[in-house]
C-alpha positions in Angstrom: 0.0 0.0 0.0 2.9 2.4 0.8 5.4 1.4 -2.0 6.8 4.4 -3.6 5.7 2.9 -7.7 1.7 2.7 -6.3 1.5 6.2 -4.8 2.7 7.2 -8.0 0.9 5.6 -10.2 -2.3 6.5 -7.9 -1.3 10.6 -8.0 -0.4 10.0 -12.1 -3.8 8.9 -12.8 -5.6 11.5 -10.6 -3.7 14.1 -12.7 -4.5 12.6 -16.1 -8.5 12.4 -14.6 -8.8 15.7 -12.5 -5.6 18.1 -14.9 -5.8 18.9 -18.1 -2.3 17.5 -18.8 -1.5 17.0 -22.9 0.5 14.3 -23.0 0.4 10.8 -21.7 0.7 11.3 -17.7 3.3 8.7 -17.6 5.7 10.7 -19.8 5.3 13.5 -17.2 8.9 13.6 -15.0 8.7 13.4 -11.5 10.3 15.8 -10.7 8.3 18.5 -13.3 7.0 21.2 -11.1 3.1 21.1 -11.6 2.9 24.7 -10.3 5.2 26.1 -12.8 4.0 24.5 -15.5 0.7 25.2 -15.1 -0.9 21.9 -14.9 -1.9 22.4 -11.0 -3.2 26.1 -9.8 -4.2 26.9 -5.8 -7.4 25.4 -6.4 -6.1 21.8 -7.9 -3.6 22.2 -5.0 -6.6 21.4 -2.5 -8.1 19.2 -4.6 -4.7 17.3 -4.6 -5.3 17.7 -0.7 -8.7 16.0 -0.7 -7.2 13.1 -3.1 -4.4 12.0 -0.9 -6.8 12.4 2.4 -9.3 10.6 0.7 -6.9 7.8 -0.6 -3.7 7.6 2.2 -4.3 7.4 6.0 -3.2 11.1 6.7 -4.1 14.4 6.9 -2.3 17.4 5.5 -2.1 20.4 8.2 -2.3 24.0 6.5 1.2 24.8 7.1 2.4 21.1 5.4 0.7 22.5 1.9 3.9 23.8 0.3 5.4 23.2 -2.9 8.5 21.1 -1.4 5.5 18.7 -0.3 3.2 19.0 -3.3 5.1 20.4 -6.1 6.2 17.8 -8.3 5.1 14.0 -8.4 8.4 12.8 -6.4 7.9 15.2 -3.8 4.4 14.3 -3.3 5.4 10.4 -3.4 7.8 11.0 -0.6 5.3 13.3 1.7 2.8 10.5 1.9 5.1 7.7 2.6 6.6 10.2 5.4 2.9 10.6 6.3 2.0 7.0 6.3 4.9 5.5 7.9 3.3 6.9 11.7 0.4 5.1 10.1 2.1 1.6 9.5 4.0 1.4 12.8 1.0 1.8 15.0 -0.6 -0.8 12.8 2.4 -3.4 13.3 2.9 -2.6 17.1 -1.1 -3.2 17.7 -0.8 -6.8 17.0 
């Protein structure tokens, strides 16, 4: 559930069903910002927000939406496994 290839693919296809990105969504580098180039504006930022809540066990704090969290597909891949790993210890530890 946390491995890095599955978030990834998870945020790729919410871009290529929410943004209006041109190209195939796999062809789109990680590390493109989506800010910069347009694909993701302050609104698409919180519906980024409402994605990852909705599909990760975490919530994302006011001051945690910042581009070095949601910027760029790699960045965004590493916040929720940063997020999730609380997650995933309390889970192993309650057994």
């Amino acid at each position: 559930m946390f491995n890095p290839i599955t978030i990834e693919t998870q945020v790729r296809a919410f871009i290529a069903e929410n943004f209006h990105y041109r190209g195939e969504v796999e062809s789109l580098p990680a590390t493109a910002s989506l800010l910069e180039s347009g694909l993701v504006d302050s609104m698409g930022v919180l519906e980024l927000v409402t994605f990852l809540e909705s599909t990760f066990p975490l919530q994302i704090a006011d001051d945690e939406m910042m581009p070095e969290n949601l910027d760029t597909i790699a960045a965004i891949v590493a916040f929720v496994r940063r997020k999730c790993i609380p997650h995933r210890e309390v889970l192993a530890n309650a057994g």
